[in-house]
C-alpha positions in Angstrom: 109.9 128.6 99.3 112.7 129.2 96.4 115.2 127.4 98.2 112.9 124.6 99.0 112.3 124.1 95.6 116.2 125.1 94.1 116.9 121.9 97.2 114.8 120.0 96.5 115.6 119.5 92.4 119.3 119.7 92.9 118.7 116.6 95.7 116.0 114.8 93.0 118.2 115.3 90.0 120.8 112.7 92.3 118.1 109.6 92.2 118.2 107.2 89.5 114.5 106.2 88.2 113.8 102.7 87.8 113.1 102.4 84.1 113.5 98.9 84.3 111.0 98.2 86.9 108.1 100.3 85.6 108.3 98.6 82.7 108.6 95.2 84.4 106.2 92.6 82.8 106.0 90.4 85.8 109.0 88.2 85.4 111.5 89.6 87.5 110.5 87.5 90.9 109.5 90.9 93.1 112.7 93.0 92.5 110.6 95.0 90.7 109.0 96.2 93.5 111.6 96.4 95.9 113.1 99.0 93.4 109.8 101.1 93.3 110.0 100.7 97.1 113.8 102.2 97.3 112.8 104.9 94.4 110.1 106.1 96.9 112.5 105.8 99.6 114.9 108.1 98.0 112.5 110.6 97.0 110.6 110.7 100.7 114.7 111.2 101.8 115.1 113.7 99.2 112.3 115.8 100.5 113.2 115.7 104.1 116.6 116.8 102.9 115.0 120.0 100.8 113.3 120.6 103.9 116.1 120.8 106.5 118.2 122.4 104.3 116.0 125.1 104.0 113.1 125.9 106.4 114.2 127.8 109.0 113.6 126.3 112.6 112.7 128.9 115.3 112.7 127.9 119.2 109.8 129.1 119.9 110.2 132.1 122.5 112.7 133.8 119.5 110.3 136.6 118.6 109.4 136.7 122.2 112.2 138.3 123.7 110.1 139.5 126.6 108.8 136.6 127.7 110.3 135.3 131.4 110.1 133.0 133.7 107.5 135.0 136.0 105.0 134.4 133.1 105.6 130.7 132.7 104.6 130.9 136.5 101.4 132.6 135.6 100.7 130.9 132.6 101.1 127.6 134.5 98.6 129.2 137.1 96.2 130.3 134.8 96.3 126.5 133.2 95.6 125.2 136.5 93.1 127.3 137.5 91.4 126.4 134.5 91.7 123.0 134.5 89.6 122.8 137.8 
């Protein structure tokens, strides 16, 4: 979770905020909003970054070393069996 975070603020620290539009008073014919839209754009980006930067992804027979293909055969049995 520390390198999510240390990420995550080096990749946020990159964005520009949009003073201008925040303080917008209505006058600037929607570009105001298309810069909120791009601010939020950057930040979901900066997020997704943080995250695949730093969460570990795991196939998901890794701690499963003894798993084969005889008990995919059985699991599979057991699922049809079931599902009758």
């Amino acid at each position: 979770m520390h390198e999510y975070a240390k990420v995550l603020s080096k990749e946020l620290a990159n964005i520009a905020f949009p003073k201008s539009a925040v303080t917008c008073n209505g006058l600037c014919q929607h570009q105001c909003t298309h810069m909120i839209d791009e601010y939020y754009c950057d930040i979901v980006q900066c997020l997704i970054t943080a995250s695949n930067r730093s969460i570990p992804i795991k196939n998901s027979r890794y701690e499963k070393h003894w798993w084969n293909d005889e008990l995919d055969d059985l699991k599979q049995q057991v699922i049809d069996a079931t599902t009758l």
